[in-house]
C-alpha positions as CSV (number, residue, x, y, z in Angstrom):
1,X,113.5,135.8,117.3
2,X,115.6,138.7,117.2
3,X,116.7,141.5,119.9
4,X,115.4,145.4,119.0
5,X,115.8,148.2,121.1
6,X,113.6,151.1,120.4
7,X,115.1,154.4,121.4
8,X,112.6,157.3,122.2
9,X,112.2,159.8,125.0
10,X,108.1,159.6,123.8
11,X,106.1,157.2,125.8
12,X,103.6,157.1,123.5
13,X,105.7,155.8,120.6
14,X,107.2,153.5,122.5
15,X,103.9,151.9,123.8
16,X,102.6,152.0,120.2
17,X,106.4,150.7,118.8
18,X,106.1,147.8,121.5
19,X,102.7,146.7,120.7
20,X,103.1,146.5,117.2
21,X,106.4,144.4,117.6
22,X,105.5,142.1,120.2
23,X,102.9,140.1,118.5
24,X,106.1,138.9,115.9
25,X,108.0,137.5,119.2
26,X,110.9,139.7,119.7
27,X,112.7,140.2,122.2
28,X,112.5,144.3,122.8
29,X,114.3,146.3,125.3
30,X,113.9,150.4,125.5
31,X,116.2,153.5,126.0
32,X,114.6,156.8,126.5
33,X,117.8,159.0,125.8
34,X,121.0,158.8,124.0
35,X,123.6,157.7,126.9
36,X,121.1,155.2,128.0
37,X,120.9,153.9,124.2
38,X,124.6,153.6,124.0
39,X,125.4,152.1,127.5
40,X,122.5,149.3,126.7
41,X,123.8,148.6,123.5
42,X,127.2,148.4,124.6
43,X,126.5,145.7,126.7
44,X,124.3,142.9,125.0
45,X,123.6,141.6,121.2
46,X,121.4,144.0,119.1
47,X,120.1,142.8,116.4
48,X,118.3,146.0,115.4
49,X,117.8,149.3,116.6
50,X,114.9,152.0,116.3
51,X,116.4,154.9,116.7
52,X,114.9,158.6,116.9
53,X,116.7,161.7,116.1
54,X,115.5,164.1,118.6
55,X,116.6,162.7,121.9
56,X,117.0,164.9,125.7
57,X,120.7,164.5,125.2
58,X,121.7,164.4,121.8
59,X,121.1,164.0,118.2
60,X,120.4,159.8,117.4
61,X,122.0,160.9,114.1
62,X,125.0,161.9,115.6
63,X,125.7,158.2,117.5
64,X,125.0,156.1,114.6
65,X,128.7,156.0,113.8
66,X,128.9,154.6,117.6
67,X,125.8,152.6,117.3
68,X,127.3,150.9,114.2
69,X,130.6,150.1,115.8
70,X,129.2,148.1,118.2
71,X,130.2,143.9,118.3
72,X,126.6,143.1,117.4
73,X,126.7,145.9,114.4
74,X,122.9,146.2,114.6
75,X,120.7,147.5,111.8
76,X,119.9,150.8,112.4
77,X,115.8,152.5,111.8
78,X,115.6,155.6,112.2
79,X,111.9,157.7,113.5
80,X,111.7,160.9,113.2
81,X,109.4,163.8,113.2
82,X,111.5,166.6,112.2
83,X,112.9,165.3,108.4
84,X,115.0,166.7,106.6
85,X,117.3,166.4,103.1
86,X,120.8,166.5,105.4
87,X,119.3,164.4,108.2
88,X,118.3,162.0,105.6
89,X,121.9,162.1,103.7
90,X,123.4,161.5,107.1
91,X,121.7,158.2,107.6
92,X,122.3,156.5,104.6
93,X,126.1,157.5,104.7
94,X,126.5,155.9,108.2
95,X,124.1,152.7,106.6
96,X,120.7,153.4,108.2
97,X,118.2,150.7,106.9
98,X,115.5,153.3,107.2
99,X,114.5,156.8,107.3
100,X,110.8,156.9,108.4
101,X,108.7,160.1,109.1
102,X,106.5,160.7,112.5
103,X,103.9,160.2,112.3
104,X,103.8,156.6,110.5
105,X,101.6,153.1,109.5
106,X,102.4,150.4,112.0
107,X,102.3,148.7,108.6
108,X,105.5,150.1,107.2
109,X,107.2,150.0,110.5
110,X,106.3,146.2,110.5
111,X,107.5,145.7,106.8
112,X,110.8,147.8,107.6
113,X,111.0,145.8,110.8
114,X,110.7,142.4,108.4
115,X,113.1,143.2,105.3
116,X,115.7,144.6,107.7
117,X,116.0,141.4,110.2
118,X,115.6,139.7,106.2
119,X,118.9,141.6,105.4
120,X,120.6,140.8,108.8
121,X,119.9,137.2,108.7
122,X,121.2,136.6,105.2
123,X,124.5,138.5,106.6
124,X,124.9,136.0,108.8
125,X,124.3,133.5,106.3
126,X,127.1,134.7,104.3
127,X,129.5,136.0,107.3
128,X,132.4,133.1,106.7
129,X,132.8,133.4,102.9
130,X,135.2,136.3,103.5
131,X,137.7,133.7,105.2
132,X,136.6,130.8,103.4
133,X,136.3,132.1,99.9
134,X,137.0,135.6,99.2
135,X,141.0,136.3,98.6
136,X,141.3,139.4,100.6
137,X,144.9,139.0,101.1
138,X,146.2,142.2,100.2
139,X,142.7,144.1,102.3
140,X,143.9,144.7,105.8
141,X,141.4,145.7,108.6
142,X,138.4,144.6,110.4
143,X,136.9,148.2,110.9
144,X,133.2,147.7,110.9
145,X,132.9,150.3,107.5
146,X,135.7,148.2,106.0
147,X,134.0,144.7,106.8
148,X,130.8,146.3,105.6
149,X,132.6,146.8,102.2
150,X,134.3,143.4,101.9
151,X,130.8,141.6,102.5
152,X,129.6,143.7,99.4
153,X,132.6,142.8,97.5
154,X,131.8,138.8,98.3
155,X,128.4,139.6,97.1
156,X,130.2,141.1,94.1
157,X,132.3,138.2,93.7
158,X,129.5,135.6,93.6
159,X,128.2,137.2,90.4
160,X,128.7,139.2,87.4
161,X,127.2,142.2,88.0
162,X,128.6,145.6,87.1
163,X,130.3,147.1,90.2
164,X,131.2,151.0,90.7
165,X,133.6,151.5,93.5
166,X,133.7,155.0,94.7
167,X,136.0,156.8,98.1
168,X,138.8,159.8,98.5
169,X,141.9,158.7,96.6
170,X,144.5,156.1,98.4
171,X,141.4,154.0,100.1
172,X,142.7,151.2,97.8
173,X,139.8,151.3,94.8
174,X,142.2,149.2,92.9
175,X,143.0,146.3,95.3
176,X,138.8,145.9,96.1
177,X,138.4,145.4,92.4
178,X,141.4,143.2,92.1
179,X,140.2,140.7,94.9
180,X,136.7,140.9,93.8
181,X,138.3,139.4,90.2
182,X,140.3,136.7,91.6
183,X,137.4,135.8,94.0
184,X,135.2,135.7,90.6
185,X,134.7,133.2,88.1
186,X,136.4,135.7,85.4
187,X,139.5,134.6,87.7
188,X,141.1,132.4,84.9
189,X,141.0,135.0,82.7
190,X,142.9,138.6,82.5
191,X,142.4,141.4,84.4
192,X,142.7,144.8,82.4
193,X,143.3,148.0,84.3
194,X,142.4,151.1,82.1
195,X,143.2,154.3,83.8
196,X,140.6,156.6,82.4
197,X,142.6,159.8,83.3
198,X,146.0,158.9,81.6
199,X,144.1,158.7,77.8
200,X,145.3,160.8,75.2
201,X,141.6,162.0,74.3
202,X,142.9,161.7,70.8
203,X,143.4,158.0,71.3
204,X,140.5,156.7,74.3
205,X,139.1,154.9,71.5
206,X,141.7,153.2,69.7
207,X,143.1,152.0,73.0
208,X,139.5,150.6,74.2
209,X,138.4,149.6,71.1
210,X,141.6,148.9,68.7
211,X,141.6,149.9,65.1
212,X,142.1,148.5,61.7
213,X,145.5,149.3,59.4
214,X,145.4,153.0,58.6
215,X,142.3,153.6,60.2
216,X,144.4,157.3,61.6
217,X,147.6,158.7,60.8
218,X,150.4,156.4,62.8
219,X,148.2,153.4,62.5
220,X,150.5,151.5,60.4
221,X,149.2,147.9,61.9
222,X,145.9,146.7,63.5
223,X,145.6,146.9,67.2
224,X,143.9,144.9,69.7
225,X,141.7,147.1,72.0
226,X,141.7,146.6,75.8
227,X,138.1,146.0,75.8
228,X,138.8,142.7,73.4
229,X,141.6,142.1,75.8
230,X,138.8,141.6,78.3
231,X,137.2,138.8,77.0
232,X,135.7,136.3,79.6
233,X,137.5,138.6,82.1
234,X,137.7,141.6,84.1
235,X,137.6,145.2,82.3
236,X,138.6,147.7,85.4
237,X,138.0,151.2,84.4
238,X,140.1,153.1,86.9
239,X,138.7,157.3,87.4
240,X,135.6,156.4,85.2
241,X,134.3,159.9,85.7
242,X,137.5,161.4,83.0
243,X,136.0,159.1,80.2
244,X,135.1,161.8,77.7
245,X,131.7,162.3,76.7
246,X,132.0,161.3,73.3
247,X,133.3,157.7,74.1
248,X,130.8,157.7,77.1
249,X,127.9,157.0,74.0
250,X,130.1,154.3,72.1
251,X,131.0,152.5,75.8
252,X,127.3,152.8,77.0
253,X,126.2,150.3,73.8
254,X,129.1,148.1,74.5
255,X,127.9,147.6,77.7
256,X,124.3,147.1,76.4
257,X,125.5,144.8,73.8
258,X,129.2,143.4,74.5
259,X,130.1,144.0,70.8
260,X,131.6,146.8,69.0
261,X,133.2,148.1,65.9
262,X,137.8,148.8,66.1
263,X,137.9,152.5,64.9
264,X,138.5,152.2,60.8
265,X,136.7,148.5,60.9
266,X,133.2,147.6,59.7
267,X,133.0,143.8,61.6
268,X,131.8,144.0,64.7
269,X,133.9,142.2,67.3
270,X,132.1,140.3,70.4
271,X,133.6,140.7,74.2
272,X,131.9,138.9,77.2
273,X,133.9,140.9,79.8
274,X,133.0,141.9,83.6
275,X,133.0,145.8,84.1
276,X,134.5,147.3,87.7
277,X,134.6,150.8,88.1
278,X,136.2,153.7,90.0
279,X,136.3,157.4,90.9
280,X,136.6,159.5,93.2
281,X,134.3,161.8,91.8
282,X,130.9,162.5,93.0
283,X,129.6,160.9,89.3
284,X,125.9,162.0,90.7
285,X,126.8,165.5,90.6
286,X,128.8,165.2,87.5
287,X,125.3,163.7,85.7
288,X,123.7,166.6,87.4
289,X,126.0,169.4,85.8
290,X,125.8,166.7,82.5
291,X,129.6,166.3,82.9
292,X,128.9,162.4,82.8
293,X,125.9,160.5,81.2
294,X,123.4,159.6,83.7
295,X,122.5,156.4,81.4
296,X,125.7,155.1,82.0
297,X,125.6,155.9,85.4
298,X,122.9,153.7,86.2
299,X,124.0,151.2,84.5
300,X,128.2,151.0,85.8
301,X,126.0,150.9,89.9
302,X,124.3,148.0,89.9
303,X,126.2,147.2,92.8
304,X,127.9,150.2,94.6
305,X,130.9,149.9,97.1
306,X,131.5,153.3,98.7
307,X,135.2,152.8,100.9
308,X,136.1,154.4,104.0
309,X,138.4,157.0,104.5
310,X,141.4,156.0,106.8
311,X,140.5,158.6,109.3
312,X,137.0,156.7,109.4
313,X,138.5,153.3,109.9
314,X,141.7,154.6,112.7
315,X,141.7,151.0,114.5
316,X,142.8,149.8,111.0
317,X,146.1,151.6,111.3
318,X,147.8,149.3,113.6
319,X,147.4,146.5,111.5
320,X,147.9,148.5,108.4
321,X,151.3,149.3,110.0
322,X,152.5,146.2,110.8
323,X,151.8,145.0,107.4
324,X,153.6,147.2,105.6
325,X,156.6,148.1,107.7
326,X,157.5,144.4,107.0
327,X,156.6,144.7,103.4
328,X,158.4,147.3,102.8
329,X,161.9,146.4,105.1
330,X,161.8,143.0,102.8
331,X,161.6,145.2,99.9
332,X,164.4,147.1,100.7
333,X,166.4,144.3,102.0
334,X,166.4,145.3,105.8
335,X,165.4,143.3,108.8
336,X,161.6,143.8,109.9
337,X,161.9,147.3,112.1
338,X,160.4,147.8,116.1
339,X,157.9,150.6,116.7
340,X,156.7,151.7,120.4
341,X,153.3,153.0,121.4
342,X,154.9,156.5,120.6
343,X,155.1,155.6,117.2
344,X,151.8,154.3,117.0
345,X,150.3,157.5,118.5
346,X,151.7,160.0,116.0
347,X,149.7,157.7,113.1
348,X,146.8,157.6,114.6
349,X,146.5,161.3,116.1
350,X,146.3,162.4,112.0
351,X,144.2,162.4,110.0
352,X,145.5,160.9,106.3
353,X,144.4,163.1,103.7
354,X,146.3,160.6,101.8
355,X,144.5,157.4,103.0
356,X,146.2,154.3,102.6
357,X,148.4,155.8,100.4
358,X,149.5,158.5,102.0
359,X,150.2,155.8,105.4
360,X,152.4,153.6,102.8
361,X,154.6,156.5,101.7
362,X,155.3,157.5,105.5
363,X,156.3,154.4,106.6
364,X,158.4,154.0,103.7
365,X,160.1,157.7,104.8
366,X,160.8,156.7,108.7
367,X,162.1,153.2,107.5
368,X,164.7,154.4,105.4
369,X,165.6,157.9,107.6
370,X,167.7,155.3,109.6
371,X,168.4,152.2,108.1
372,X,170.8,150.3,111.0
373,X,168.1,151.6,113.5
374,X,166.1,148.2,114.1
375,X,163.3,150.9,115.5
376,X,161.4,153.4,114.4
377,X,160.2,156.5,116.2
378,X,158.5,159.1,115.5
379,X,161.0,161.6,114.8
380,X,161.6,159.8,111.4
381,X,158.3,160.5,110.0
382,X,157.7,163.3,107.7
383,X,157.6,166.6,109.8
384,X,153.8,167.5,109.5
385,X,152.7,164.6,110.8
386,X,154.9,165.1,114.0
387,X,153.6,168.9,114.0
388,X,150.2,167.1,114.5
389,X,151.0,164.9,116.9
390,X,151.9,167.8,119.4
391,X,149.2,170.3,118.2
392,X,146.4,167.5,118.6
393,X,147.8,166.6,121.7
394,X,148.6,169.4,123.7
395,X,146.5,170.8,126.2
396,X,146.0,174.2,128.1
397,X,145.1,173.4,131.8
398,X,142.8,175.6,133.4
399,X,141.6,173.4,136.5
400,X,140.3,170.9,133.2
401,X,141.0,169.8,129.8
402,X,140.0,172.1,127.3
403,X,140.2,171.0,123.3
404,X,143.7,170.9,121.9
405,X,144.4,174.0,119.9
406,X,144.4,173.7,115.8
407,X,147.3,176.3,114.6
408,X,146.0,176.1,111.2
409,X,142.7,177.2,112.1
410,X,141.7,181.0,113.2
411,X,139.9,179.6,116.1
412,X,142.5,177.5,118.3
413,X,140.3,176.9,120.9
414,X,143.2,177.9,123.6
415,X,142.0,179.3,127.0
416,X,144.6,181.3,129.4
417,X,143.7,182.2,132.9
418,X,145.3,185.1,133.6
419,X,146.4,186.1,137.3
420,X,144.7,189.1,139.1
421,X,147.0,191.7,138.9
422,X,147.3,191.7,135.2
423,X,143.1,192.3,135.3
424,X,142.4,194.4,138.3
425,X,143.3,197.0,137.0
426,X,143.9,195.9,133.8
427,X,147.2,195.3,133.1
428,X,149.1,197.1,129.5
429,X,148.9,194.9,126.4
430,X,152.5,194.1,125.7
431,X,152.5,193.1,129.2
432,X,149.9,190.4,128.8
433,X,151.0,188.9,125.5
434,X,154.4,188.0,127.1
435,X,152.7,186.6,129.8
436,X,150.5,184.6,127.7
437,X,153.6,183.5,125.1
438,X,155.2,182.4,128.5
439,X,152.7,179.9,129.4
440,X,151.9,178.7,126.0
441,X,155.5,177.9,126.0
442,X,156.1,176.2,129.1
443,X,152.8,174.0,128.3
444,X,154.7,173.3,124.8
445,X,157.8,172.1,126.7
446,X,155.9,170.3,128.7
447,X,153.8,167.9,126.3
448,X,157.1,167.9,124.1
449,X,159.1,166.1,126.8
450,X,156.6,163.6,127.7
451,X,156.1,162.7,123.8
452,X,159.6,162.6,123.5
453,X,160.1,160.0,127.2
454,X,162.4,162.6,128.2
455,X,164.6,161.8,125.4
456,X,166.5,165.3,124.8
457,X,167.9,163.9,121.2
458,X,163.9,163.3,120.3
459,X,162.7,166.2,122.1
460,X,164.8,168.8,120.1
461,X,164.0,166.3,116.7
462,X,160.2,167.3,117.1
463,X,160.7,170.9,118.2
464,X,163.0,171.8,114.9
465,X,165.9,173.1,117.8
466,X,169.0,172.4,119.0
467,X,169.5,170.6,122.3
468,X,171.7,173.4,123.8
469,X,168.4,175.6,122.7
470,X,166.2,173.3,124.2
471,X,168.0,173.3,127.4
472,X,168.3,176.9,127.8
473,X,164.4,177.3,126.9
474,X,163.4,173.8,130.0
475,X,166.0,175.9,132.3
476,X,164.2,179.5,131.8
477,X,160.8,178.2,131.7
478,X,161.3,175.4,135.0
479,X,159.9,172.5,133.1
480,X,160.5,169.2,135.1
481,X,162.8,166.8,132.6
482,X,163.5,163.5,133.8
483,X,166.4,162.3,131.4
């Protein structure tokens, strides 16, 4: 028996949703808008959720990252009468089971219903191979998008399917395909990393396929190809979507038949290697604009892992931080280094363009801007992340919170209430802007000493000044400073 709640402000598809389901004995539960959806979920074990889009308060679309992040991590239907091409797209990329139309056959709500609870039991089936099986020593996190991928990679692991592992650059494409390898039974054998975009075009296929004596100018003895190299192993094509066109052809046949010819030879050579690949390219789109084959496309996705960005997995940064502010102090000889909530804050206020990657590097940076400090704050990261930290946090009080302002953006979303007398009558111009630069200031001192714990040393770090400047700006503008 599982536990469903159907979400829908229409009392006629719930009736008809509830009469349908309870002849299978569920246990079914209802929500009639959004908040009520999330504040019932939050509290008990979902095993499934119908959810429908247009909702009093909200879009169902629009919680599915919040529906999804829930303990129970429920499979998620979604109903809805108003389809569309970007409403659809949205639900698969936040893992939607379903995307059904209004109106619908109770039939292919009840299969839906079925395969989905199918899909959820066999999760739980397979939830402790992770721990007990799967190396994913060097994968740090327990973000429910990053979970999601590891229990593909298992899946991945336990046969030997082709994979295709997509994401932005820096979500760690590499180590996925890595752990997926040693978790395989290729695992004995080697594991050969080709990075696609660092072939000489000249040369892709002598380096996949080797080549005889004098099969080109320079080829003075026979080579060994990487594919050959692969044998009984793991072949990872790293940026699959640079492989030019031409070799796209020749690599599509030797996945067809795991044999192939060295450039300049006439004997065909046999591998029985495991292909993982990686881009991140859309390699749809690419098919689309016939930049990539869209034979061998289908073929590198049997299964496909798409990773999270870092900003999508932020409780992952803790952890993340921890494990490589030790890794990297060992590395560079130094005793494991302190960080206080402060610290913590600035990396997970931005964003990480970068991804893992990009978190690596910084760490690395405020580690080594002070080597005998056995702490690190957050003056020692690299200055635009600090810059965030203060622009994402600061806030204009006008009786409330308003959104922090975005200096990179035209549209800050800063609101300044300005005093009667410089509107009735309307005061001149100039005289306004200073008043205005006056505030903004003082509300920049402000949030810059509490970041900083009062801490004039860190507090003129952030700002870029000098503490006599700093001073002279805290005394003009009658900021409180407890030092």
């Amino acid at each position: 028996m599982a536990n469903i709640l159907i979400v829908d402000d229409d009392p006629l598809i719930r009736t008809l949703l509830i009469d349908s389901l309870t002849p299978l004995d569920h246990s079914l539960m209802v929500a009639e808008t959004l908040s009520e959806c999330l504040s019932v979920i939050s509290t008990g074990k979902f095993d499934l959720v119908l959810l429908d889009v247009n909702l009093p308060d909200g879009s169902g679309l629009d919680a599915l990252p919040d529906i999804r992040r829930v303990v129970s991590d429920p499979e998620v239907i979604i109903i809805t009468g108003e389809g569309d091409a970007a409403g659809a797209k949205m639900a698969i990329e936040h893992e939607a089971w379903d995307y059904i139309l209004k109106p619908f056959s109770l039939e292919k709500i009840i299969l839906s219903v079925g395969r989905a609870l199918e899909f959820r039991a066999s999760k739980q089936i397979f939830t402790p191979a992770p721990d007990s099986v799967f190396d994913r020593s060097n994968i740090i996190g327990t973000s429910p998008k990053l979970t999601a991928c590891l229990y593909q990679a298992v899946q991945c692991a336990g046969s030997d399917a082709d994979v295709l592992i997509t994401g932005p650059t820096g979500t760690g494409k590499e180590l996925f395909a890595s752990a997926i390898h040693q978790s395989s039974r290729q695992k004995k054998h080697n594991f050969i990393v080709v990075d696609c975009a660092a072939l000489p075009e000249q040369l892709v296929e002598s380096v996949l396929f080797g080549n005889v004596k004098g099969a080109y100018t320079g080829a003075d003895a026979p080579r060994e190809g990487l594919v050959k190299k692969a044998d009984n192993g793991t072949l990872f094509l790293d940026e699959i979507g640079e492989l030019p066109l031409s070799i796209q052809k020749k690599f599509l046949r030797v996945l067809q038949e795991r044999k192939f010819k060295p450039v300049g030879g006439t004997d065909e050579i046999r591998s029985n290697f495991r292909l993982i690949s990686a881009t991140n390219r859309d390699l749809h789109q690419m098919a689309e604009d016939n930049e990539f084959r869209r034979d061998l496309l289908f073929r590198i996705r049997t299964i496909h892992i798409q990773l999270p960005s870092l900003k999508e997995c932020r409780e992952d940064i803790k952890p993340l931080s921890l494990h490589y502010i030790h890794s990297l102090c060992t590395h560079h000889g130094l005793e494991t280094k302190g960080f206080g909530p402060e610290f913590l804050d600035a990396l997970e206020s931005y964003d990480w363009p970068g991804n893992t990657r990009e978190l690596i590097r910084s760490l690395e940076q405020a580690i080594l801007a002070n080597v005998d400090s056995s702490m690190i704050y957050p003056n020692f990261l690299p200055p635009h992340i600090r810059l965030h930290q203060i622009q994402s946090s600061l806030k204009i009080k006008t009786g409330s919170s308003i959104p922090a302002p975005d200096f990179n953006s035209a549209d800050t979303g800063v609101t300044i209430s300005l005093p009667r007398e410089l509107l009735d009558p309307i005061a001149p111009l100039k005289q306004v802007k200073i008043y205005a630069a006056g505030e903004t200031e003082k509300l920049y001192l402000s949030r810059l000493m509490t970041v900083s714990n009062g801490d004039m040393e860190k507090a003129s770090a952030l700002a870029g000044i000098s503490k006599s400047r700093l001073y002279s700006l805290l005394k003009t503008c009658r900021t409180d400073v407890n030092e």
